[in-house]
C-alpha positions in Angstrom: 0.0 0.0 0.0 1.5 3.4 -0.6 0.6 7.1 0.8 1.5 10.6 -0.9 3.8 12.3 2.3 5.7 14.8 3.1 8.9 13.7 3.6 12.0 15.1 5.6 15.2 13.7 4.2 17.7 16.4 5.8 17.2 18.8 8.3 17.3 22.4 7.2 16.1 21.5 3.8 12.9 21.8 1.7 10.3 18.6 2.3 9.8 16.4 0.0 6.5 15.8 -1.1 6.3 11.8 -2.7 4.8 9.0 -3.0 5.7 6.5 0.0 5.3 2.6 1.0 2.9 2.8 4.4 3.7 0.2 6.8 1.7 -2.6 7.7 0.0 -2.0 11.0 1.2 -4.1 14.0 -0.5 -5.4 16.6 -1.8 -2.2 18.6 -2.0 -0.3 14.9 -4.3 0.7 12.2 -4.4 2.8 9.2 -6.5 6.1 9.4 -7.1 7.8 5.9 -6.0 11.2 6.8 -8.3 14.2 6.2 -6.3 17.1 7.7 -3.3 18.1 9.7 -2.1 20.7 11.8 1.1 23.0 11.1 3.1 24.3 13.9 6.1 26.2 14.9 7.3 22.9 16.3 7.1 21.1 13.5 9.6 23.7 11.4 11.7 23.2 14.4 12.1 19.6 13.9 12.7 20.2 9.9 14.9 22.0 11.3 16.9 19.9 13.7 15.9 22.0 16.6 13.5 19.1 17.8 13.6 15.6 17.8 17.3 15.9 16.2 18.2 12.1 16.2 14.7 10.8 14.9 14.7 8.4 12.0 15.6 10.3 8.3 14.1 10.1 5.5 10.5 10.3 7.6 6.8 12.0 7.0 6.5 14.7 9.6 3.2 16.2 10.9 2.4 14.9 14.5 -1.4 16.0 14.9 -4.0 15.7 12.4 -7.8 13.8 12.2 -9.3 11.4 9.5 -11.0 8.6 9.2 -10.7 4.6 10.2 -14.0 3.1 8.7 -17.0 5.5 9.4 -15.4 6.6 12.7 -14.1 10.3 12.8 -10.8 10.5 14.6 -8.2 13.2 15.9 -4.5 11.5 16.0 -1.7 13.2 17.9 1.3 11.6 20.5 3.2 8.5 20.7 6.3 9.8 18.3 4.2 10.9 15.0 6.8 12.6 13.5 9.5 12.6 15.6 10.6 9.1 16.6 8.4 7.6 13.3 6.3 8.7 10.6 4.2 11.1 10.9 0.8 12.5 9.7 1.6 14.5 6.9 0.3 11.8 4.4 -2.9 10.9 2.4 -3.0 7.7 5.3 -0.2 7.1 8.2 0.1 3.9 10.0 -0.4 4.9 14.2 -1.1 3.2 17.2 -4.6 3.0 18.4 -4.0 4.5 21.3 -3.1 7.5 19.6 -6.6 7.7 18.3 -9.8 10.1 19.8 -12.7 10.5 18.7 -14.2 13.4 17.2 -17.6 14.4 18.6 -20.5 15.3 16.0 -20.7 19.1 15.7 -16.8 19.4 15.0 -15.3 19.8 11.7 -11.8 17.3 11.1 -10.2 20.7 10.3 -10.7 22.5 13.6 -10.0 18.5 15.1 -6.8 19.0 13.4 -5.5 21.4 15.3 -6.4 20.5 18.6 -3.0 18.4 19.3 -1.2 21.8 20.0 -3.0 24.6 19.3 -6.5 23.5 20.8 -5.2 21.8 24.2 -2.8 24.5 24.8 -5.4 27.1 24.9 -7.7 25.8 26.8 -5.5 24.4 29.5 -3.9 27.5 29.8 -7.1 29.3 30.3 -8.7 27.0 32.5 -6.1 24.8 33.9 -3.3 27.1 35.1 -5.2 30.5 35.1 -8.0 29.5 36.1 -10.0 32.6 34.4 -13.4 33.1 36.0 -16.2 36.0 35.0 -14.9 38.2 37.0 -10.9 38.6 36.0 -9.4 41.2 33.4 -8.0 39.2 31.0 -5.0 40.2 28.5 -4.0 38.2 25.8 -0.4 39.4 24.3 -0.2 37.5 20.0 -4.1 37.6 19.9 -3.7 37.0 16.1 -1.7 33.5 16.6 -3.1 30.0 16.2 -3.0 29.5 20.2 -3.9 33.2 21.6 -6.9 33.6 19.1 -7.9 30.4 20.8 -7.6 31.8 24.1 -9.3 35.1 23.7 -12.7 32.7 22.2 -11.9 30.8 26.0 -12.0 33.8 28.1 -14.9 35.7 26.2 -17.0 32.4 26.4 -16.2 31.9 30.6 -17.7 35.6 30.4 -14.6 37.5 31.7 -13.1 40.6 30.2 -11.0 40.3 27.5 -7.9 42.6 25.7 -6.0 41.5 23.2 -2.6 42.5 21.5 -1.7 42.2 18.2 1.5 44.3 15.9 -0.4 44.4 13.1 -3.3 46.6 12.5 -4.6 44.7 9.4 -5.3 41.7 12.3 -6.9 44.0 15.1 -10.3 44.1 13.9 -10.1 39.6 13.5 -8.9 39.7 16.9 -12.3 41.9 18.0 -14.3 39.4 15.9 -12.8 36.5 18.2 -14.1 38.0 21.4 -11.9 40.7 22.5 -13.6 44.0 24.1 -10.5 46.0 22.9 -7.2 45.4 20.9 -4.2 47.3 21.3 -1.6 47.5 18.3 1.9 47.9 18.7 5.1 45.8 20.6 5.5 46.2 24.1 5.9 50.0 24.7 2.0 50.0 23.7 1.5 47.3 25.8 2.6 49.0 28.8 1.0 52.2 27.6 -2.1 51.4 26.9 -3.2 48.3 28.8 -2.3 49.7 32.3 -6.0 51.2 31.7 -7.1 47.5 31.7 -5.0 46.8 35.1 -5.4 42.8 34.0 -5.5 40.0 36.7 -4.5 37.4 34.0 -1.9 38.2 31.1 -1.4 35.2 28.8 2.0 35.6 26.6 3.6 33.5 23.6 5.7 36.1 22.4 8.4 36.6 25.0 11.1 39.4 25.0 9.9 42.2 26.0 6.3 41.2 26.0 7.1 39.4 29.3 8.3 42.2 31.1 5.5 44.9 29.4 3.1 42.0 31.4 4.5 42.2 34.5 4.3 46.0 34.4 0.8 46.1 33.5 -0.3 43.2 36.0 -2.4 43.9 38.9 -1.0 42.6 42.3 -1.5 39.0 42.5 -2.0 39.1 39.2 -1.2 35.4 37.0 0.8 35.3 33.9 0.8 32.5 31.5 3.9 31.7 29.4 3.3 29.4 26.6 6.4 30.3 24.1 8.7 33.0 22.9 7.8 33.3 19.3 9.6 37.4 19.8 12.5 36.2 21.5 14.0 33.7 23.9 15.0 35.7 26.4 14.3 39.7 27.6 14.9 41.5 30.8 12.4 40.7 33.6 11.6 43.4 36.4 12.4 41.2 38.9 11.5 43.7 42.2 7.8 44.1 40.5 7.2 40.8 39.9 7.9 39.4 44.0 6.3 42.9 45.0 3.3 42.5 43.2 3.0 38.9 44.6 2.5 37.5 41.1 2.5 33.8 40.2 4.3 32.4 36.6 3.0 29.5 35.0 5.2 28.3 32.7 2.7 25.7 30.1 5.1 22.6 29.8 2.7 20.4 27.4 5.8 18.4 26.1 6.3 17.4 29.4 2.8 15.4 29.8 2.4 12.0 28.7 -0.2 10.8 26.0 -2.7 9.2 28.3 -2.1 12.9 30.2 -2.8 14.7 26.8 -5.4 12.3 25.4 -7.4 13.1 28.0 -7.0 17.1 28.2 -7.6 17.1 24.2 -11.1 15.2 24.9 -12.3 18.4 26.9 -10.7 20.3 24.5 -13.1 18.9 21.7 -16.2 18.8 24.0 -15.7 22.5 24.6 -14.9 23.5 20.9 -18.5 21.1 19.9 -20.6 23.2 22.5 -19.1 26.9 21.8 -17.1 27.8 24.7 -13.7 27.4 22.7 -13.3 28.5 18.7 -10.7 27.6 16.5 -10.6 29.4 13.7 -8.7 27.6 10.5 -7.1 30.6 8.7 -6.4 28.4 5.2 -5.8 24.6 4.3 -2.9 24.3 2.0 -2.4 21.1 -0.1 0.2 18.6 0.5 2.2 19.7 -2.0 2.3 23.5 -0.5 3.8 22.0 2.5 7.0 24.3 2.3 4.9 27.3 2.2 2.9 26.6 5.4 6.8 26.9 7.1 7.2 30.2 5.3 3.6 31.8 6.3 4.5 30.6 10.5 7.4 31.9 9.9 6.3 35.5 8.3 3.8 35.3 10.8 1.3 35.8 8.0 -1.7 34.1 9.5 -5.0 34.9 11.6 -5.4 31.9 13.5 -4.1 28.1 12.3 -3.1 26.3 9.1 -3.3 23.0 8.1 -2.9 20.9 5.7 -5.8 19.6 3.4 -4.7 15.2 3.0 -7.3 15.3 0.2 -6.2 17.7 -2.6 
């Protein structure tokens, strides 16, 4: 039997979009016929090298996606799909069943698609480690992104006030659409400027740099912050004395850290909440297999409002 799949034969260069023999299911395994997959910053890291380094070469990347096995609707993520063995990024992969959930009625495979990373992320964040209730003031620094569009759809649904930040102005009035009472344009000078008016409780930042420190500024005392990546920079300078003096508390979201079984079961809530409203993902485009190269470049660019994917069937 033979898949179309997006290959990585060396890190750092273009994938490789072929036709592939699919391995025989084991014991344990099946064959799902793949509708969509996600597209994340991880996954250019690891066609990169800069994740999973010593994973198998030549392999099909793409470790979260949903499809098919028989008339049951599926979302696949976990147990090395991508990274330790082929992936998802393939008109059918070869997984374990246990890597399979199942997709409740009322939810697109596209949005299931990127609930792996994206989806889960978001809403454990928000309700998880936050904890956001009604009554907090809630800013959410890369509003535009796959994961913090996600979030501000959370925290307007729990019926809290919401802020969000985006640098582009083309994306504020998206970000509004998603659920956010205001949106404040600009890098972290603005942030500082503009949403000390706001005084949040709860910041939620993937950008990093000086986003983190603009946050801490701008936090309430006893205020929460929510670190979930660095997609600005790495590392930036921290004001350490308000941080302790404001009594804040730092959750760092490890999700790599989590096992499957762990995951598995967050993702299921996940797609419960997405079915009955309270979370939206919002699927920005669905490039074909053979655009897979371009996805990387529109992350990268960050040219996107909200998530890509990849469309198995074109």
């Amino acid at each position: 039997m033979q898949a179309r799949a997006a290959r990585l034969s060396a890190h750092g260069k273009p994938l490789d979009v072929r036709d592939v023999d699919l391995a025989d299911p084991e014991a344990g395994e099946t064959v799902v016929d793949m509708a969509y997959a996600g597209v994340n910053p991880v996954d250019r890291y690891g066609a990169l090298g800069r994740v999973a380094p010593d994973g198998p070469l030549p392999r099909t990347l793409g470790g979260e996606g949903a499809g098919t096995v028989g008339d049951r609707r599926v979302m696949v993520r976990g147990y090395g799909l991508g990274a330790t063995r082929d992936g998802l990024w393939a008109t059918q992969a070869t997984v374990p069943e246990r890597a399979l959930i199942d997709v409740p009625d009322g939810v697109e495979l596209a949005v299931a698609a990127a609930m792996g990373i994206a989806g889960v992320t978001a809403w454990r964040t928000v309700t998880d480690m936050a904890r956001i209730t009604a009554g907090d003031r809630v800013l959410v620094l890369g509003a535009s992104g796959g994961v913090g569009s996600i979030v501000v759809s959370a925290v307007k649904a729990i019926g809290a006030t919401v802020w969000g930040q985006t640098g582009s102005s083309d994306k504020a009035a998206w970000v509004g659409e998603r659920g956010a009472e205001r949106v404040v344009v600009g890098g972290a000078a603005e942030v500082v400027s503009v949403a000390k008016e706001l005084c949040p409780t709860a910041v939620f930042d993937p950008l990093g740099g000086g986003f983190t420190g603009a946050a801490i500024e701008v936090l309430e005392p006893h205020g929460r912050l929510v670190i979930f990546g660095t997609s600005a920079a790495p590392s930036g300078e921290v004001p350490i004395q308000q941080l302790y003096r404001k009594g804040l508390t730092v959750h760092g979201y490890a999700g790599l850290l989590e096992g499957d079984e762990v995951m598995g079961r967050h993702i299921r809530d996940a797609l419960e909440a997405a079915r009955d409203g309270r979370l939206e993902v919002v699927v920005d485009r669905a490039l074909p297999l053979d655009d897979v190269n371009d996805a990387f470049d529109l992350i990268e660019s960050r040219g996107l409002r909200g998530k890509i994917v990849l469309d198995l069937s074109r």
